[in-house]
Phi, psi and omega in degrees: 000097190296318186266356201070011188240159205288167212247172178288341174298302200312310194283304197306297201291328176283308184301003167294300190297302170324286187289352171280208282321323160294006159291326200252341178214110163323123190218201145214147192260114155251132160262137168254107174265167160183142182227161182288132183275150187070015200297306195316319154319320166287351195255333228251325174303267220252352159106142214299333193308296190295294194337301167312318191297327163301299188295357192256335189285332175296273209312323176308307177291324186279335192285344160286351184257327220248147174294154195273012160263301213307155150224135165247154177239192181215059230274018186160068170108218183230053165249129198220139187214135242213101199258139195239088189286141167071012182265132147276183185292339197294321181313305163314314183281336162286319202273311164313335157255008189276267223285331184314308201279313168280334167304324176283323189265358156280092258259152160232121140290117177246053188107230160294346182289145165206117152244164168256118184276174178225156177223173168245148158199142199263141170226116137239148196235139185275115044248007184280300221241329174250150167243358172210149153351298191287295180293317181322291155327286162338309171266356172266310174299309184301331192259357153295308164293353152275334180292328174316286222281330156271357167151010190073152170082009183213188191242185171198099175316090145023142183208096159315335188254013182237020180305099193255028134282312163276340166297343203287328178305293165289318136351279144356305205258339237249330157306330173300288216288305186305332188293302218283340154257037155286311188267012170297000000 
């Protein structure tokens, strides 16, 4: 266990409970997903060894921003999502510019090197944006790809209408109906 933080079973198997426990008592959840921008550049670089060094050094730092109901976890790679029981959005949302902001101003020393990383992170929260465990995810990861797609270095609150899965559905679909009139 490279970083000491709980792994994607750990995360999968609390958020289950979480929403069965929220069947029998109404509650609210915020997820913070977020990866390192550019990591693959430090791996490519300077080798997997800094890397690791990186990820242990994010998690040392981020497990200081979170409330002690917080869990972050480390579901991959240098992907990490960080589950907020009893959080409103506002909540989420202090603590989602709180870690943009210490990733960007922490130095990682690599050897001779200091580089300052960056991250993107996405938030969505239940019950405003989701009704299960799956669309939750889904929409927290998507709005970490809307925080990317604007420029990196920031968070982002799920946005339906910035959904580039259902646009993408649609689009799709849009294909469908010209194919099918074309062989009309």
């Amino acid at each position: 266990m490279l970083t000491g933080l709980n792994n994607r079973h750990r995360f999968e198997q609390d958020l289950e409970a979480f929403f069965h426990a929220a069947e029998r008592t109404p509650s609210q959840l915020a997820l913070l997903v977020f990866d390192l921008d550019e990591f693959k550049y430090v791996n490519d670089t300077y080798g997997h060894r800094a890397g690791d060094a990186v990820l242990n050094r994010i998690a040392v730092e981020i497990r200081m921003l979170i409330r002690g109901e917080d869990t972050l976890y480390r579901l991959g790679g240098d992907e990490f999502v960080v589950l907020m029981a009893h959080a409103s959005e506002h909540e989420a949302a202090q603590l989602a510019e709180r870690i943009v902001r210490r990733i960007a101003q922490a130095p990682q020393d690599l050897g001779e090197q200091t580089l300052r990383l960056t991250c993107s992170l996405g938030i969505a929260h239940f019950p405003t944006h989701a009704g299960n465990a799956q669309d939750l995810v889904a929409h927290a990861d998507m709005a970490m790809y809307q925080a990317k797609h604007t420029g990196k270095n920031r968070w982002s609150v799920y946005r339906p209408d910035h959904d580039a899965s259902r646009a993408m559905a649609v689009h799709l679909g849009w294909n469908d109906r010209i194919a099918h009139a074309a062989r009309a």
